[in-house]
C-alpha positions in Angstrom: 107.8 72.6 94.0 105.5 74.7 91.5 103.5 76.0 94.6 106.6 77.7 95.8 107.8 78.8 92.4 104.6 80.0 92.3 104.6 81.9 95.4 108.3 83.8 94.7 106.9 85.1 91.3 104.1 86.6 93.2 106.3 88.3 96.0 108.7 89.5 93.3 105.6 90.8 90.9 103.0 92.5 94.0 104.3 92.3 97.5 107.9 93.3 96.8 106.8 96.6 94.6 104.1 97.8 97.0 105.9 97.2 100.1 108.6 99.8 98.0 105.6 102.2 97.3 104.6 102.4 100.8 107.7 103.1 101.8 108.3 105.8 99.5 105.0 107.8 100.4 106.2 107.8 104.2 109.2 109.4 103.3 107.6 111.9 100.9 105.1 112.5 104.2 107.8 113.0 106.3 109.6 115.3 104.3 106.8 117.8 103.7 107.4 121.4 105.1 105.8 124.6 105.1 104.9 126.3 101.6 104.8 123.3 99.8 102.6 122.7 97.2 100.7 119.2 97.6 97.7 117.3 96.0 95.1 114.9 98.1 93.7 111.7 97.6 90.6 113.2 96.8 92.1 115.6 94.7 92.1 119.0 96.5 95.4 121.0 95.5 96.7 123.3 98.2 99.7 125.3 100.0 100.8 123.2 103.7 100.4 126.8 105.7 100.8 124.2 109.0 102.5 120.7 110.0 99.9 120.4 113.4 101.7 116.5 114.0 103.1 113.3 112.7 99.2 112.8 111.4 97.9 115.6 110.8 98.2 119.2 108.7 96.7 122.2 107.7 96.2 123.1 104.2 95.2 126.7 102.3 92.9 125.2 99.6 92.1 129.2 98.8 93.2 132.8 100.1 92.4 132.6 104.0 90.6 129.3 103.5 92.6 126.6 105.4 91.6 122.9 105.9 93.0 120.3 108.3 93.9 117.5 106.5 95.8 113.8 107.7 99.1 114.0 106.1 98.6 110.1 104.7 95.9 111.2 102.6 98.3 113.6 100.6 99.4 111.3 97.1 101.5 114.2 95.8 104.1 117.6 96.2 103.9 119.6 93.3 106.1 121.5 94.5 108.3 122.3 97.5 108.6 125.6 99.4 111.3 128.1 98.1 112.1 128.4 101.9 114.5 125.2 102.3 
């Protein structure tokens, strides 16, 4: 009986929450556009100028200087495009 007390506490506490988070991040992926303003994992701020596919995207990181990027890596939008 503790052993499955146990086990409930830690679905509620960690599975539950991250299976939320993971969740969440796909639907902020799948809702990026054009124009908007995102940060990467490894913390390179740019403009989306191109959504290439489902994995992948192109992103100006300076005036004419554009980087293809998988869309998974972004961890934040700053801000969206004024274009919606």
């Amino acid at each position: 009986m503790p052993l499955i007390l146990i086990f409930v506490i830690f679905y509620f506490l960690l599975i539950r929450p991250q299976q939320k988070r993971v969740a969440e991040h796909k639907l902020m992926i799948s809702k990026l556009t054009r124009g908007d303003t995102v940060v990467t994992a490894g913390g390179i701020i740019g403009k989306i100028s191109r959504i290439i596919d489902e994995e992948k995207a192109e992103l100006e990181i300076a005036e004419n200087i554009n980087v293809k990027i998988i869309r998974s890596t972004i961890s934040q939008v700053l801000s969206k495009s004024e274009t919606n």
